[in-house]
C-alpha positions as CSV (number, residue, x, y, z in Angstrom):
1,X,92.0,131.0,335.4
2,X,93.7,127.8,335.6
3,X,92.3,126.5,332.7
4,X,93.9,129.9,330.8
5,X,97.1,129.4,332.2
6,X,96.8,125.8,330.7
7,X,96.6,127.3,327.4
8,X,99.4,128.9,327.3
9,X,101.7,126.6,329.1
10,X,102.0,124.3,325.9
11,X,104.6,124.7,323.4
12,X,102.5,126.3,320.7
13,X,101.4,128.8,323.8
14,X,105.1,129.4,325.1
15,X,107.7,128.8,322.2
16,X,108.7,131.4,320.0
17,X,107.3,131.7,316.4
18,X,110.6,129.9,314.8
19,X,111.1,127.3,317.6
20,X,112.8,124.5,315.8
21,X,115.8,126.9,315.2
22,X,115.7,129.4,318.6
23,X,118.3,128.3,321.0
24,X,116.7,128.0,324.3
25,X,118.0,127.4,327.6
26,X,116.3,127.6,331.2
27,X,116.2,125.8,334.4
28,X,113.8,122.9,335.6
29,X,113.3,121.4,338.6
30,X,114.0,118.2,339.4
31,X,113.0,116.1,342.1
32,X,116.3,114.3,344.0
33,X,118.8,116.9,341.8
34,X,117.3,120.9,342.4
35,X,117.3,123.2,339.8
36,X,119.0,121.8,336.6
37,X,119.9,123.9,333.4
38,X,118.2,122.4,331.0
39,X,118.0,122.8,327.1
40,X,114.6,123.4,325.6
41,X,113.0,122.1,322.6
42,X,109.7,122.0,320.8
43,X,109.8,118.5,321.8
44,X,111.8,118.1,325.1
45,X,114.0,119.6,327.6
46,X,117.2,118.0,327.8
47,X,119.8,118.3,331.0
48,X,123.0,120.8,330.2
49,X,124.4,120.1,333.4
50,X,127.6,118.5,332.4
51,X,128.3,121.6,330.3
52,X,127.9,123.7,332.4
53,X,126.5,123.4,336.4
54,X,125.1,126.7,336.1
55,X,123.4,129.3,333.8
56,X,125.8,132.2,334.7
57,X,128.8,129.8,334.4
58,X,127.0,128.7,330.5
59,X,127.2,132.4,329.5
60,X,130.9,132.3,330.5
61,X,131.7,130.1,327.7
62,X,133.2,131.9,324.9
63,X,130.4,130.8,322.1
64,X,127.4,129.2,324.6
65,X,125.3,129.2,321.9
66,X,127.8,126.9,319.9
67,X,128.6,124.9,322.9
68,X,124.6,123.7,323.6
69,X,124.4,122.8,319.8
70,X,127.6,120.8,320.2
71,X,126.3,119.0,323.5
72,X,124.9,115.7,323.7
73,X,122.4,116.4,326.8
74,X,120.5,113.7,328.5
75,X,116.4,114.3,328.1
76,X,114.7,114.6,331.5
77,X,111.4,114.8,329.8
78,X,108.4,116.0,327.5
79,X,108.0,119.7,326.8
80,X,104.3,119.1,326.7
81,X,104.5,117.9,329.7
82,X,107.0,120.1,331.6
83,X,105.3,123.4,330.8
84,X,102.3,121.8,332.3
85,X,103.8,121.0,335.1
86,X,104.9,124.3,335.6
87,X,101.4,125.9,336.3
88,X,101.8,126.9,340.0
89,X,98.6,125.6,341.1
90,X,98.8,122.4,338.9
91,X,102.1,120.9,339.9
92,X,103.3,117.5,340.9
93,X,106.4,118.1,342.9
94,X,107.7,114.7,341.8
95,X,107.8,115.6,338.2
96,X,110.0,118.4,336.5
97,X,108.6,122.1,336.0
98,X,110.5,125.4,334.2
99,X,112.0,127.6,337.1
100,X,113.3,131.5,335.9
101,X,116.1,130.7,333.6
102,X,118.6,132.5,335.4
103,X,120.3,131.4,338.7
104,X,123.5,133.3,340.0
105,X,123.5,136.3,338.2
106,X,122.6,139.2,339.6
107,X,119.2,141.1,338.4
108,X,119.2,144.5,337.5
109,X,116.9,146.9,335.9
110,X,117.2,150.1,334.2
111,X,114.6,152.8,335.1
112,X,112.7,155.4,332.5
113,X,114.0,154.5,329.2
114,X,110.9,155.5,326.7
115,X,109.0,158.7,327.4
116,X,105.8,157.3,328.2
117,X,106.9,155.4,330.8
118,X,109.2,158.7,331.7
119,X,106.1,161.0,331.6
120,X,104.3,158.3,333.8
121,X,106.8,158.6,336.6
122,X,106.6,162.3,336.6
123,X,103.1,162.0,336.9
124,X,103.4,159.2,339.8
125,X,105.7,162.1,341.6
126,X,103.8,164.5,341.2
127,X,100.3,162.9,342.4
128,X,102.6,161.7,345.6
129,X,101.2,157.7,344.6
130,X,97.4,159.0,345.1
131,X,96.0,157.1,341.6
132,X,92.8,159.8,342.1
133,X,95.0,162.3,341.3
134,X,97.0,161.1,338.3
135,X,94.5,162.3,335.7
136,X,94.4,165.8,336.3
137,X,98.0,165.6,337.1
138,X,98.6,164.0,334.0
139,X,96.8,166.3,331.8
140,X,99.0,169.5,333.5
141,X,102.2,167.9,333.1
142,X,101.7,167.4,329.4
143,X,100.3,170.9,329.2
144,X,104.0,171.6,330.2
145,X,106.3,169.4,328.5
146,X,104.3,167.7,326.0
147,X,104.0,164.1,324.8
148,X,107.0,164.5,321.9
149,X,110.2,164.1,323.8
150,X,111.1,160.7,321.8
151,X,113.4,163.1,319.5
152,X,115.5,164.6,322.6
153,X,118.8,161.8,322.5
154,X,119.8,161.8,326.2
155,X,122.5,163.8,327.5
156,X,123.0,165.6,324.3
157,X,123.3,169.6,324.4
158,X,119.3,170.2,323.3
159,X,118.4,167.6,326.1
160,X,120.4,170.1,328.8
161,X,118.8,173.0,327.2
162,X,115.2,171.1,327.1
163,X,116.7,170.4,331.0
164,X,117.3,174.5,332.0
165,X,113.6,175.3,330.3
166,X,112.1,173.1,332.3
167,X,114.1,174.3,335.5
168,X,112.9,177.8,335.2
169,X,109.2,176.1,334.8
170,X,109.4,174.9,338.1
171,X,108.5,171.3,336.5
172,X,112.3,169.2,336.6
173,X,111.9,165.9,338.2
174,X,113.9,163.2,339.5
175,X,112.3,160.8,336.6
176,X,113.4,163.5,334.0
177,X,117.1,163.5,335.0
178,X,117.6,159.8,334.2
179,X,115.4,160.0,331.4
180,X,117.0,162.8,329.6
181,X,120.4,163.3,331.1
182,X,123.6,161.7,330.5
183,X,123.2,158.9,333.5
184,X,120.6,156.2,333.0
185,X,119.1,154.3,335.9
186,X,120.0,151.2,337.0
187,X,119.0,150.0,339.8
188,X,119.0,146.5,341.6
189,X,115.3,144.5,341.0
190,X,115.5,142.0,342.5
191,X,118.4,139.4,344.5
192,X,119.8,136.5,342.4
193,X,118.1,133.3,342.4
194,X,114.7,135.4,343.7
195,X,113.2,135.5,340.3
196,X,109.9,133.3,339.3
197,X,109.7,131.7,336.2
198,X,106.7,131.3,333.9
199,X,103.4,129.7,335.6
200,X,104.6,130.6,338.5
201,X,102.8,133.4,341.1
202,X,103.7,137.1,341.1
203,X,103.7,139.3,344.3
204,X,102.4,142.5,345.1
205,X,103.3,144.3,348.3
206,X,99.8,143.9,350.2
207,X,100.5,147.2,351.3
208,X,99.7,148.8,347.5
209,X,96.8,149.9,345.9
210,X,98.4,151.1,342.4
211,X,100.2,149.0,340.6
212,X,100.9,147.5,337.1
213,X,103.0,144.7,335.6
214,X,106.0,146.2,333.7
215,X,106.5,144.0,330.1
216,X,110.3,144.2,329.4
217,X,113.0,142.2,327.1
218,X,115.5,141.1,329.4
219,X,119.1,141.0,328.8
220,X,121.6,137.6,329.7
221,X,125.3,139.2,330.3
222,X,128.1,137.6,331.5
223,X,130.7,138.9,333.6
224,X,133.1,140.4,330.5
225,X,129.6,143.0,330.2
226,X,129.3,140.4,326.8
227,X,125.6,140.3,325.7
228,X,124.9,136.6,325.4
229,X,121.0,136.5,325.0
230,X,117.5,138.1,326.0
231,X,114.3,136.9,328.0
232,X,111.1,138.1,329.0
233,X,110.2,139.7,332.1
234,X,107.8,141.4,333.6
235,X,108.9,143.9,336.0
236,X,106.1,143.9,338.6
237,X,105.8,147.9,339.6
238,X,103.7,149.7,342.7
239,X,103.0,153.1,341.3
240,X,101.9,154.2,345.1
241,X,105.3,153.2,346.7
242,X,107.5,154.6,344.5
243,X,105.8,158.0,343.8
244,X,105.4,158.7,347.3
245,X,109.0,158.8,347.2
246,X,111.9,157.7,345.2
247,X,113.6,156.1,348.1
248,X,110.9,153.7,348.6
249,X,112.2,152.6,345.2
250,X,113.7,149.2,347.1
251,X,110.4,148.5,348.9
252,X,108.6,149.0,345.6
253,X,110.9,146.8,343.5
254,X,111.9,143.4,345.6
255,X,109.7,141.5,347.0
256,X,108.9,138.1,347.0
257,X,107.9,137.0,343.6
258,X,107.8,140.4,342.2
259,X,110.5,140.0,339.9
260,X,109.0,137.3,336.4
261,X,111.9,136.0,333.9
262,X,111.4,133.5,331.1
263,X,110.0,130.9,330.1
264,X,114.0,131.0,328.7
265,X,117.2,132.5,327.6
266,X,117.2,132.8,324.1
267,X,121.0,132.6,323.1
268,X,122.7,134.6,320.3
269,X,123.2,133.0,317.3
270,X,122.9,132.9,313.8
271,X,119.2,133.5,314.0
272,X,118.2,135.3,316.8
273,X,121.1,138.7,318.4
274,X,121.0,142.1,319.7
275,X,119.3,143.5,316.3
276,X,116.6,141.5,316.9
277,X,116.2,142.1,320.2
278,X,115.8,146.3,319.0
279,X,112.9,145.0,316.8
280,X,111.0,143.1,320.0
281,X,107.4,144.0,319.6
282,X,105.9,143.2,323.2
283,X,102.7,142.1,323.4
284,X,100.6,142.4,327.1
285,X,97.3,141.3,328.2
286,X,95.9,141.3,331.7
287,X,93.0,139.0,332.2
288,X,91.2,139.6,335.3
289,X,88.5,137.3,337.5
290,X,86.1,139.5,336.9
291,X,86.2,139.7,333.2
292,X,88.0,142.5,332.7
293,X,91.0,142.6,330.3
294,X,93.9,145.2,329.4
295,X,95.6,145.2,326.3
296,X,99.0,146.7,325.8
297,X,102.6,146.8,324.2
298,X,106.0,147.8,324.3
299,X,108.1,148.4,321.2
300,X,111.9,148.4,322.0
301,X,112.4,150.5,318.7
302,X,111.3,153.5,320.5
303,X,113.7,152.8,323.4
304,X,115.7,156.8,324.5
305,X,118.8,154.6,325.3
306,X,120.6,151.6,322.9
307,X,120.1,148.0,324.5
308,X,123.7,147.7,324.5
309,X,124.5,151.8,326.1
310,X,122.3,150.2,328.9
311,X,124.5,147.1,329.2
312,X,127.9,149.6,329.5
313,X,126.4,152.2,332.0
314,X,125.7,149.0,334.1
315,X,128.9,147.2,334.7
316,X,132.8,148.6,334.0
317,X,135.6,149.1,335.1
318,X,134.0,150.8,338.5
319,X,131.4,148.2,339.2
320,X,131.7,144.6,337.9
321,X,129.8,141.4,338.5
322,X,131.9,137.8,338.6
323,X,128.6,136.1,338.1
324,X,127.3,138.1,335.2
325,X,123.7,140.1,335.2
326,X,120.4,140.5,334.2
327,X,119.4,143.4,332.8
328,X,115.9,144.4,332.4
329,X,115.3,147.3,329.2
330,X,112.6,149.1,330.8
331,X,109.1,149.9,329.6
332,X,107.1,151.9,327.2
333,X,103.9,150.4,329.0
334,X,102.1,152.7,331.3
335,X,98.6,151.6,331.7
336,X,96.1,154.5,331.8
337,X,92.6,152.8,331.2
338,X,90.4,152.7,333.7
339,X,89.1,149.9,336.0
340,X,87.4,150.6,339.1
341,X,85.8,153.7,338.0
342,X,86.4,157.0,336.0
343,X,89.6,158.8,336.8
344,X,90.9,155.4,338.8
345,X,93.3,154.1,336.2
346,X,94.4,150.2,335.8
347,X,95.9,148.9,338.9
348,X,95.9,144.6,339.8
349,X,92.9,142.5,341.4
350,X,94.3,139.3,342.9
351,X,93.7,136.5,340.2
352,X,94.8,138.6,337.0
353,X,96.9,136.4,334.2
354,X,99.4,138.9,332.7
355,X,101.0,137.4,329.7
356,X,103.6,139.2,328.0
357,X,104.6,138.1,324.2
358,X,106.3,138.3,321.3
359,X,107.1,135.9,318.6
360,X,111.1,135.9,319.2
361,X,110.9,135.0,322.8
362,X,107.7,133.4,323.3
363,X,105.4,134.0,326.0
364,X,105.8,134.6,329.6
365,X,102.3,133.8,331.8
366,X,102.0,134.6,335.5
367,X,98.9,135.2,337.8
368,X,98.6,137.8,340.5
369,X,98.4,137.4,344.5
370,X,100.1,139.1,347.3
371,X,103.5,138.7,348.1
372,X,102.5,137.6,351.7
373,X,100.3,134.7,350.3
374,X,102.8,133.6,347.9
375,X,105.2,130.9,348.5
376,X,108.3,132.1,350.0
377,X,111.2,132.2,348.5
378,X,113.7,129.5,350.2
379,X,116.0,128.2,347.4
380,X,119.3,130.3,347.3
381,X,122.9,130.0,346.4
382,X,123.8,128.0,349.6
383,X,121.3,125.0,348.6
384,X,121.8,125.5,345.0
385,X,125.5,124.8,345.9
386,X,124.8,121.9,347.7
387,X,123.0,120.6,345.4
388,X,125.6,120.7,342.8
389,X,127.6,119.5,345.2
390,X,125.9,116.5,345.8
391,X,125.8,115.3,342.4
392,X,129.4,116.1,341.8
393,X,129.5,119.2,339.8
394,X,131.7,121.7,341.3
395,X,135.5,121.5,340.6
């Protein structure tokens, strides 16, 4: 599996179809300095540091995208080289490797925003997070509703009609609400400076035995609720938690390492902005140990809610965020096939590669393992401040 991961952790494996003119910015570790924010090229990763300290504080600026062209960064070292590093299992400590791109901001996440996904919670609900049951379930619950709710705009009058039928039906769920009603979900994925960047592990709760990654474009906002940029991330989801009950939401959602951002921010410019970012075609394959593999996609054209809608219901004038967010768009992914037997459905073996792709933002490559057996996460905003203290870069 290593040697996969290898393949993909090159620039022609990571970098984004049009490269030499995608604005990318991340972090990288650096041995004697912490996590820097870096600028990445085809050809080299260069330090932004004297720009700005931090990522949230880049996005601040009032044309980022502008302000990286504009700076003369010092290299720190090979792209080759740093992507290779970045392989969990391969990396020399001494040497610099891609962290998740964001650092302060907080990382949010908004729930059931394409109807696959939506009908996929209902079902989750419904089977009580028993994956045995989720076919026949399945196959009831679309006897109801049907599969063709795309054409229902949320909170609009035939959505609260759609709403009282399906009332009277006995069949209105939680999942429904926020996936046809005026309010979307967001909820909190993960804490800031918790995400993993790409090569690194991603955690499951040892506790689940149905699960799926989640491929999502990820948005970069500052704290003016200003979309500055987009990233992959993959949204790592136990199906058993969370339809026992929607309140295990937080124990489904955050845990160490279950929250996948990069490998980069791709800023807003000239050649890359929120219209693109409704085009994204997601590309997802799992790769597992034992030979199996999963392919599957996510098209943000057939999102319920705008990109942007998401970005407002999130922050305003009752809830704001000093340090800026991370919003992930939500899923139409909802993996039905098969794996350990008829009926069973896709859920993770330790050792999968999920990479998640498309040609604007590159591709993001993690493998699986526990959340208990992973790492533990130890670098937060007291020793991220320290070390920007240290090398003289707070104010």
């Amino acid at each position: 599996m290593l040697s996969a991961m290898k393949k993909i952790l090159t620039p022609a494996g990571t970098l984004p179809a049009d490269a030499p003119q995608a604005l990318m910015v991340g972090r990288a570790w650096v041995a004697g300095s912490g996590a820097v924010l870096v600028r990445i090229t085809a050809d080299g990763v260069f330090d932004l540091s004297r720009l700005a300290p931090t990522c949230s504080q880049l996005l601040e600026l009032p044309d980022p995208a502008q302000a990286v062209r504009a700076h003369d960064a010092p290299r720190i070292g090979d792209t080759q080289a740093v992507l290779a590093n970045s392989a969990f299992d391969a990396r020399n400590p001494a040497l610099p490797w891609l962290m998740a791109p964001c650092d302060l901001q907080a990382i949010k996440a908004a729930g059931v925003t394409f109807v696959a996904s939506m009908l996929e919670r209902v079902i989750e609900e419904q089977a009580r997070g028993d994956a045995s049951k989720a076919e026949s379930v399945r196959k009831a619950v679309v006897g109801v509703i049907g599969e063709n709710l795309s054409a229902v705009k949320p909170g609009s009058p035939e959505a609260m009609k759609l709403k009282d039928v399906l009332i009277a039906q006995g069949v209105w769920s939680q999942y429904l609400e926020v996936g046809i009603g005026p309010d979307a979900e967001i909820f909190t994925k993960s804490q800031p400076m918790s995400a993993v960047g790409t090569g690194a592990e991603v955690g499951l709760h040892p506790g689940s035995t149905w699960n799926n990654p989640e491929p999502e474009v990820v948005l970069a906002v500052n704290s003016r609720g200003e979309v500055k940029g987009a990233a992959l991330g993959n949204d790592v989801n136990l199906r058993d938690f969370e339809g026992r009950s929607a309140l295990l939401l937080g124990k489904a959602k955050d845990n160490n390492a279950s929250c996948a951002i990069g490998p980069f921010i791709r800023l807003f410019d000239d050649h890359f902005g929120i219209a693109d970012v409704r085009r994204c075609e997601l590309a997802m394959r799992v790769t597992g140990p034992e030979g199996f593999v999963m392919d599957g996609s996510s098209s943000i054209a057939m999102i319920s809610r705008d990109p942007l809608d998401l970005a407002a219901q999130a922050t305003g004038a009752n809830h704001q965020y000093p340090d800026g967010f991370m919003l992930f768009l939500g899923t139409m992914f909802a993996p039905t096939q098969d794996r350990h037997g008829p009926g069973q459905g896709f859920t993770h073996v330790l050792g999968d590669l999920v990479t998640l792709t498309t040609p604007q933002l590159g591709t993001l490559a993690n493998r699986v393992n526990t959340s208990d057996r992973i790492a533990p996460w130890t670098y937060g905003a007291v020793a991220l401040m320290r070390d920007l203290a240290r090398r003289g870069l707070l104010n």
